[in-house]
Residue frames as qw, qx, qy, qz and C-alpha x, y, z in Angstrom:
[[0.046, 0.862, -0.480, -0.156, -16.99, 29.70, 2.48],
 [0.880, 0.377, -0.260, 0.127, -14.62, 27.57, 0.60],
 [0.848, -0.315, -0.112, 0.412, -11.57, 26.07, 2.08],
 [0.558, 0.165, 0.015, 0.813, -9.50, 28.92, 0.55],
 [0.165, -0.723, -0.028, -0.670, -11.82, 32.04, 1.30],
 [0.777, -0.602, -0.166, 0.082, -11.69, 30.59, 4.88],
 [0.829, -0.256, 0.005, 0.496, -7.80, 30.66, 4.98],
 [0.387, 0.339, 0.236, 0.824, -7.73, 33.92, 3.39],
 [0.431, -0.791, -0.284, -0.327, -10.10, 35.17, 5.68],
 [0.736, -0.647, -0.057, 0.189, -8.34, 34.51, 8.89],
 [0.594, -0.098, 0.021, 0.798, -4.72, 35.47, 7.32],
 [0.375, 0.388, 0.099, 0.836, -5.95, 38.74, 6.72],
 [0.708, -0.656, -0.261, -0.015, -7.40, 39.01, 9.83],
 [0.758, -0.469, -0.053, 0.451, -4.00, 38.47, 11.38],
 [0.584, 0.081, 0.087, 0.803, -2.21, 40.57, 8.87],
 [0.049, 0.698, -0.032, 0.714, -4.39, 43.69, 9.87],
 [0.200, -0.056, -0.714, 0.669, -3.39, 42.48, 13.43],
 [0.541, -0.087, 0.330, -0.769, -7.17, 43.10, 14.42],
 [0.112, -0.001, 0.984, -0.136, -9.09, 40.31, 15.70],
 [0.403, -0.416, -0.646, -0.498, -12.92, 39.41, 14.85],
 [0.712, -0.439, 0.249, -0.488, -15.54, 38.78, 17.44],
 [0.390, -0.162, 0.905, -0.060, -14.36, 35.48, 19.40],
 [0.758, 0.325, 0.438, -0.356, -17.65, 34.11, 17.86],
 [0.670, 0.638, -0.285, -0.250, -16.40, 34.70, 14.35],
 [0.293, 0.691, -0.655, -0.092, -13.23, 33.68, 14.66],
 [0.481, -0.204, 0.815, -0.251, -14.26, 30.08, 16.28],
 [0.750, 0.549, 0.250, -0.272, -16.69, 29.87, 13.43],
 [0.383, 0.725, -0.569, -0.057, -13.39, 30.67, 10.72],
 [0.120, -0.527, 0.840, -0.049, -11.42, 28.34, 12.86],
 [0.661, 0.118, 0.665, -0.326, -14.20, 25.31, 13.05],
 [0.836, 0.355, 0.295, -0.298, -14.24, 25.66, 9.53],
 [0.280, 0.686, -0.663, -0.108, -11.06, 25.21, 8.37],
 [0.101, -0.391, 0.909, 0.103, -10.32, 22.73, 10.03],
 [0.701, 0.474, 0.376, -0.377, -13.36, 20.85, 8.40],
 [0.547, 0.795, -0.235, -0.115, -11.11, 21.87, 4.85],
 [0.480, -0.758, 0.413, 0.158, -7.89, 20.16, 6.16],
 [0.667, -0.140, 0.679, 0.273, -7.55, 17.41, 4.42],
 [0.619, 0.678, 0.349, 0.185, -8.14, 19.49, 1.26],
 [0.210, -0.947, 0.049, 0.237, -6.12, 22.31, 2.61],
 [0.737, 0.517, -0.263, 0.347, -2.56, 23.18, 0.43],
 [0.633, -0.169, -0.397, 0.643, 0.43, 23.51, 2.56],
 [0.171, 0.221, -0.058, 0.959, 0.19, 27.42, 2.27],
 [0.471, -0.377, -0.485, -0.633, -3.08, 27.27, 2.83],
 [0.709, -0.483, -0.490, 0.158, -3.07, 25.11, 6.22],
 [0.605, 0.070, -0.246, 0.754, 0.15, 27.06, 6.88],
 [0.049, -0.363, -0.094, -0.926, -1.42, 30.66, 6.62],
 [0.576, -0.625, -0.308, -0.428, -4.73, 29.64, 8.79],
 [0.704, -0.488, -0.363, 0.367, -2.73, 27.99, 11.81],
 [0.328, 0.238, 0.023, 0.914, -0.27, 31.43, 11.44],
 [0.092, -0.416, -0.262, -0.866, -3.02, 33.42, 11.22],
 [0.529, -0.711, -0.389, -0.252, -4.94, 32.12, 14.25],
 [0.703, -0.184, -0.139, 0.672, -1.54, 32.05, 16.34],
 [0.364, 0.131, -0.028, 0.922, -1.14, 35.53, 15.63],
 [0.463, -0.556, 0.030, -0.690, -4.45, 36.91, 16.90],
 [0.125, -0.216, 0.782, -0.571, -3.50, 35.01, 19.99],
 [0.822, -0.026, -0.083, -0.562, -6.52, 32.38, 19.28],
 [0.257, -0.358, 0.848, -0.295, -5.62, 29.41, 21.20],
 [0.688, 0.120, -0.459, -0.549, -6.86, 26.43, 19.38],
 [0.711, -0.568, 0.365, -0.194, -7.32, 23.10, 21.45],
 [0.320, -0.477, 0.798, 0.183, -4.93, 20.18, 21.63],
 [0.649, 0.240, 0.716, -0.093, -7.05, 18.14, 19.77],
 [0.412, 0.889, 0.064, -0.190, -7.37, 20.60, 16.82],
 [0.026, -0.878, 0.451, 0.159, -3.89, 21.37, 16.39],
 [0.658, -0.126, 0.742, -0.015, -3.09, 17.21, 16.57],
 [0.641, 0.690, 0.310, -0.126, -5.48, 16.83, 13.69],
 [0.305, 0.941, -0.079, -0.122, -3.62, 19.34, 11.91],
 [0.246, -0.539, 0.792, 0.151, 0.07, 17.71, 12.49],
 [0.629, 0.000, 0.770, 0.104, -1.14, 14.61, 11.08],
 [0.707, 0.619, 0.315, 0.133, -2.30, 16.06, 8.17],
 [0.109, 0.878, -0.457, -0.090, 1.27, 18.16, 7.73],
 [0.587, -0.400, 0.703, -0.030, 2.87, 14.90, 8.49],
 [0.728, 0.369, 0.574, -0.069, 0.90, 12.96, 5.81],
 [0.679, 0.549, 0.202, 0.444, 2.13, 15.16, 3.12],
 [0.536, -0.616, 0.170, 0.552, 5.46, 16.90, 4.42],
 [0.447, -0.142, 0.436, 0.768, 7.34, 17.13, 1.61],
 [0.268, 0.665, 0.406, 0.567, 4.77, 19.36, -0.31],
 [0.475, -0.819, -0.123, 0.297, 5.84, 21.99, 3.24],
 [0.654, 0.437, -0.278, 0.551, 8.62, 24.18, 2.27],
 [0.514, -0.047, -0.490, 0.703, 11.15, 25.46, 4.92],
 [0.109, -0.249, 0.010, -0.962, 9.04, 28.74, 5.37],
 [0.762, -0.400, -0.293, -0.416, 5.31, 26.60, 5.59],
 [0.713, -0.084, -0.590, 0.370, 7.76, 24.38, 8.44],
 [0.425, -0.008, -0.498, 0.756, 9.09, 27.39, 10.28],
 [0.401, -0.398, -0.031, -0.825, 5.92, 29.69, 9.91],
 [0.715, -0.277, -0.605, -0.217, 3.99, 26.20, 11.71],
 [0.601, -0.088, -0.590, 0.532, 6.71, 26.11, 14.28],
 [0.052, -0.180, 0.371, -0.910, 6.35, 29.86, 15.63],
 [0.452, -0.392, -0.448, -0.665, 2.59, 29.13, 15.64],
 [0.767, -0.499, -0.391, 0.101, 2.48, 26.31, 18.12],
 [0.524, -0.074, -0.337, 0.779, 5.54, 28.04, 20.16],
 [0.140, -0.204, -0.046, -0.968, 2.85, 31.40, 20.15],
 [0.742, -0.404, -0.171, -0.507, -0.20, 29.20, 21.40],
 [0.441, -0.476, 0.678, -0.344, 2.00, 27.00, 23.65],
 [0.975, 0.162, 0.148, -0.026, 1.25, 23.66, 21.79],
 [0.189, -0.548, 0.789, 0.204, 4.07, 21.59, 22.09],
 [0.796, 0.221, -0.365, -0.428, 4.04, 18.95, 18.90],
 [0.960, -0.073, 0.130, -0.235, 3.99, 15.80, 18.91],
 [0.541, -0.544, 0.531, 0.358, 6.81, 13.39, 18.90],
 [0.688, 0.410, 0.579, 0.154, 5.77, 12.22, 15.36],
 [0.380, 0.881, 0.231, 0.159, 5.77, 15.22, 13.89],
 [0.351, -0.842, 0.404, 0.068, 8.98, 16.34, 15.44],
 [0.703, -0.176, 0.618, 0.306, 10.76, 13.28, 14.38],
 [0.596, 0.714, 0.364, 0.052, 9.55, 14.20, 10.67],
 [0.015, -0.986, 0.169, 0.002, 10.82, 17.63, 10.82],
 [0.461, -0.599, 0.536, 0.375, 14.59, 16.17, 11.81],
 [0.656, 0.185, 0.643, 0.350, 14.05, 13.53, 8.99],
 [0.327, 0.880, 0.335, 0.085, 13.88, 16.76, 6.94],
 [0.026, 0.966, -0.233, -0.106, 16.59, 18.83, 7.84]]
């Protein structure tokens, strides 16, 4: 799967609110983030969303990753890819980083 069937996989996953097997959905998740640094904003935006809403708890390390590469190219984020990001981590309990927090102000 390509970086975008991947992320289109897992959001429509979440949007018929029914989860895969765990197996699958570690496999979906392992490979996204493999795609990140190719990932579009909607794109990154929709997979973290999409695992966040089947209550798939990604680790700290994963999620890190994934700030730095929102960080790296913010301004292609609009206010929607920002606030969809935010419920995510506030739905898996991942509190962001200070970096990536500091960004966000330098934004609003």
């Amino acid at each position: 799967l390509d970086s975008y069937a991947v992320s289109q996989s897992v959001w429509g996953w979440a949007s018929l609110t029914h989860s895969p097997d765990a197996q699958v959905l570690s496999m979906l998740e392992k490979r996204a983030f493999d795609f990140v640094p190719k990932l579009t904003s909607q794109a990154l935006t929709n997979t973290i969303w999409g695992l966040a809403r089947l209550g798939h708890v990604s680790d700290k390390a994963t999620l890190d990753f994934a700030e730095e590469h929102v960080i790296k190219k913010i301004n292609q984020f609009t206010s929607q890819n920002i606030a969809n990001l935010l419920w995510s981590f506030g739905r898996v309990e991942h509190k962001p980083g200070r970096l990536f927090i500091k960004e966000l102000e330098a934004r609003s």
